[in-house]
N, C-alpha and C positions, 0 to 999 in steps of 0.2 A: 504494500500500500504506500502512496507517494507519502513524505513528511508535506504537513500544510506549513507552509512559511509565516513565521510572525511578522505583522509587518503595524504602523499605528500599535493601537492600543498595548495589542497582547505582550509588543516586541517589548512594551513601558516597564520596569522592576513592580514589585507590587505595590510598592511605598508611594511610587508615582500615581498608578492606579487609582488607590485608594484617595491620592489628595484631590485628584480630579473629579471622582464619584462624588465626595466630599462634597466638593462647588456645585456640582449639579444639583445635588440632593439640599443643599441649602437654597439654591435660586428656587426651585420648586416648591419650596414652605413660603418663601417674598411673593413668589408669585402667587400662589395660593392653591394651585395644581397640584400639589403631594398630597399622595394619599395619606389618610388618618385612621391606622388600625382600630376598631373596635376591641373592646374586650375579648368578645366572642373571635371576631377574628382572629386576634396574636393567638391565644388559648388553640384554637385547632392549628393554624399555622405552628406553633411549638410541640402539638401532639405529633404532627408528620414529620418534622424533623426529628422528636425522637424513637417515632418507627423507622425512621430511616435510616440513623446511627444506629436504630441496636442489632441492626441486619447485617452490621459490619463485625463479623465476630472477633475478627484478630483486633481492630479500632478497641473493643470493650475489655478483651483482656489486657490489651494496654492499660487504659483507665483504672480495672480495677487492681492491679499491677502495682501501678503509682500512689493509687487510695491507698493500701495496703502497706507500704512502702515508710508512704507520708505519717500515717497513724504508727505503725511501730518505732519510727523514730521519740516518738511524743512517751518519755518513761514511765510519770504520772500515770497518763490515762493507761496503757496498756498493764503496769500494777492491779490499779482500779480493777481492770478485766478478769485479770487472774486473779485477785480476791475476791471478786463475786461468783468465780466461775468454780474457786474451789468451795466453797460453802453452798451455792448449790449442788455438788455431787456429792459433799457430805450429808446432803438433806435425803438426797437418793438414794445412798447407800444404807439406809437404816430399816 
């Protein structure tokens, strides 16, 4: 299959991209033309993007990867854990 050539926008870094959506996406609030989510709208709009991510399974075990990672750095809380976790199997074991 041919490579498609970048050329304008795509060829831009994303930094660039982003400053230029930026301008557009504020002349469009001046002018009064930008859409204005509704509650209801963001709410499903956020529902299908996270049926979308969680489709990505390697993406999710990245995440919970780092979750994981992130929280047993923290000594406190993970103590906390293991002291609740053994009192409840002592609770079990009787």
């Amino acid at each position: 299959m041919a490579e498609k050539s970048k050329r304008g926008f795509a060829s831009m870094d994303k930094e660039k991209q982003r400053e230029i959506a930026s301008k557009g996406g504020k002349a469009a609030h001046e002018k009064g033309t930008a859409h204005e989510f509704t509650p209801e709208e963001a709410r499903e709009a956020g529902r299908k993007g996270g049926e979308t991510v969680s489709k990505d399974r390697q993406h999710m075990a990245e995440i919970g990867r780092k979750g994981g990672e992130a929280v047993s750095e923290d000594r406190e809380h993970m103590s906390e854990i293991g002291s609740k976790g053994g009192k409840n199997s002592h609770k079990n074991n009787k």
